[in-house]
N, C-alpha and C positions, 0 to 999 in steps of 0.2 A: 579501590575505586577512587578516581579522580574528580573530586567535585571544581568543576570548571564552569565557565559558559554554556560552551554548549551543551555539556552534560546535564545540565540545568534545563536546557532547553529542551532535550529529547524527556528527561523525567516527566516535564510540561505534556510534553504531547503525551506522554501515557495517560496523565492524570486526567485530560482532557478529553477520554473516552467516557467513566460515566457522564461527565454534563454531557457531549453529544445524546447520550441515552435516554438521560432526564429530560433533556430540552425535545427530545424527539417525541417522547410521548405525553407530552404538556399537552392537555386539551384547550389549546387557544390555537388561534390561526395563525400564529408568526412561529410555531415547532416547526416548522421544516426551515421556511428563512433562518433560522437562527440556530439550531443544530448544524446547517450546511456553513453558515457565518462561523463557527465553533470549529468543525473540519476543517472548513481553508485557513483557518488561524493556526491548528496543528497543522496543515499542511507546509505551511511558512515556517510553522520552525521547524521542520526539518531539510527544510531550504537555508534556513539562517545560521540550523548550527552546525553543516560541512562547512557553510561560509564561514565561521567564526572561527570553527578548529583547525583550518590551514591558514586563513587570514591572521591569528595570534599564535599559531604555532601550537595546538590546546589537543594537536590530536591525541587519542590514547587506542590501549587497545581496548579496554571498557569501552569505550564511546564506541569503537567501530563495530560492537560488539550488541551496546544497547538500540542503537542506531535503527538497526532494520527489525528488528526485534519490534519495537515501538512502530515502526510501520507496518507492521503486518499486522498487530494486534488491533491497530487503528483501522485498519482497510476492509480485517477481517468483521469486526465488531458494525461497522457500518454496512457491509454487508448482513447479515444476521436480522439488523432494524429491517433493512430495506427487503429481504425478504418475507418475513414477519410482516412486515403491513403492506405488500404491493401481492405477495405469494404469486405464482403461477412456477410454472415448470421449465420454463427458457432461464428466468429469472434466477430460478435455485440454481440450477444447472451450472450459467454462467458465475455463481457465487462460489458452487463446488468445485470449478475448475479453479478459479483465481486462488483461493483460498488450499485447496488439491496442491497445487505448483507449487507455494511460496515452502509449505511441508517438504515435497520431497525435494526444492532446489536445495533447503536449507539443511535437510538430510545429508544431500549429496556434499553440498560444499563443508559440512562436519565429515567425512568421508574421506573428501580429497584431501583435507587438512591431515588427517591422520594418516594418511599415506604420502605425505610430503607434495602434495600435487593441488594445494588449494588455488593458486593464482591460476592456474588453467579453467576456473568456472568461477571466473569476474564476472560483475553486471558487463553485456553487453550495449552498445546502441539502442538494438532492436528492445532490451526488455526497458530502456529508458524512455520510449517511446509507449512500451504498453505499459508504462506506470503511470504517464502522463495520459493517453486518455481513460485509463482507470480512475486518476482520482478526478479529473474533469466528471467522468462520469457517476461517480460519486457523489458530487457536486452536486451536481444538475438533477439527479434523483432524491437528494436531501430536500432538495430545495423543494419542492412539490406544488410550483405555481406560476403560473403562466408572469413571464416577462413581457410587458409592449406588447401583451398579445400571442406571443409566440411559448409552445406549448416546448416547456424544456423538458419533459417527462419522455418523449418520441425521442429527443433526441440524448436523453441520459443512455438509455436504453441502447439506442444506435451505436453508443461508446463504448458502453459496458460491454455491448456481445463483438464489438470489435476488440476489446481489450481482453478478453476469455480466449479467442481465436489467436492474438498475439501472443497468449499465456503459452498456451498450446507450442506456439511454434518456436518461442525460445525454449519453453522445457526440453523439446524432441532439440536443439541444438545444443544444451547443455548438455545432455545426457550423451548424445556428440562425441562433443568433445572431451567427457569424461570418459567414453569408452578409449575412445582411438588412444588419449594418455593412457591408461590404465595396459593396454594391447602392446602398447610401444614400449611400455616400461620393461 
């Protein structure tokens, strides 16, 4: 294991799961503001530390390894809160899927790897897109309070179940393209 920057930075965002937890169920009225403030702070470093490990040359294959690992754990766990105290059935639902996908992409690309075929079930575009209004919507449902007036919980919501629907549709395109390799092989 390579103790580097960003490797320090991804440890960070694990670590940074319980206080989202603690901070989320604080009985005072700034646990959502400041749990979702806690989020976006891991969210950045795992923005800062692909920056840091191709920008200093720091990549490894640890990092590339703890990397998503720490994202899921982080996306899933926030999930989890926001079920727990929002509950309904759309809600879980869209948690089961998100959290559903990241299992068996992570299966599969353990899968492809051992049959020589892991760069065929890269992140795409499309899931770069439903990760960004995933944690957005994360975000916005941490937060649990009106902005200027404007109720960010409708539109956390709006994102979350558009980013379960993009789950969906890059799963069904991963799976894809790991069949067609696996056919062709």
């Amino acid at each position: 294991m390579t103790l580097n920057i960003p490797n320090l930075l991804t440890w960070l965002r694990i670590a940074l799961i319980p206080l989202i937890v603690v901070v989320f169920y604080l009985p005072v009225s700034w646990s959502g503001p400041a749990s979702a403030a806690i989020f976006a702070l891991a969210g950045l470093t795992d923005w800062l530390d692909g920056y840091l490990a191709r920008k200093l040359g720091q990549t490894s294959r640890f990092g590339a390894f703890l990397d998503p690992v720490a994202d899921k754990l982080m996306v899933a766990a926030a999930l989890v809160l926001l079920v727990d105290k929002m509950g309904g059935v759309l809600l879980a639902a869209a948690a089961i899927v998100i959290i559903g996908r990241e299992i068996a992409i992570s299966a599969l690309r353990e899968w492809m790897a051992e049959i020589g075929q892991r760069g065929k079930v890269a992140v795409s575009s499309l899931g770069k897109v439903k990760t960004t209004a995933q944690m957005v919507a994360i975000f916005l449902l941490l937060y649990q309070q009106p902005v200027l007036g404007y109720d960010l919980h409708t539109l956390g919501l709006v994102l979350l179940y558009a980013a379960a629907a993009l789950t969906l549709w890059s799963m069904i395109q991963y799976l894809r393209a790991a069949l067609h390799r696996v056919n062709a092989a």
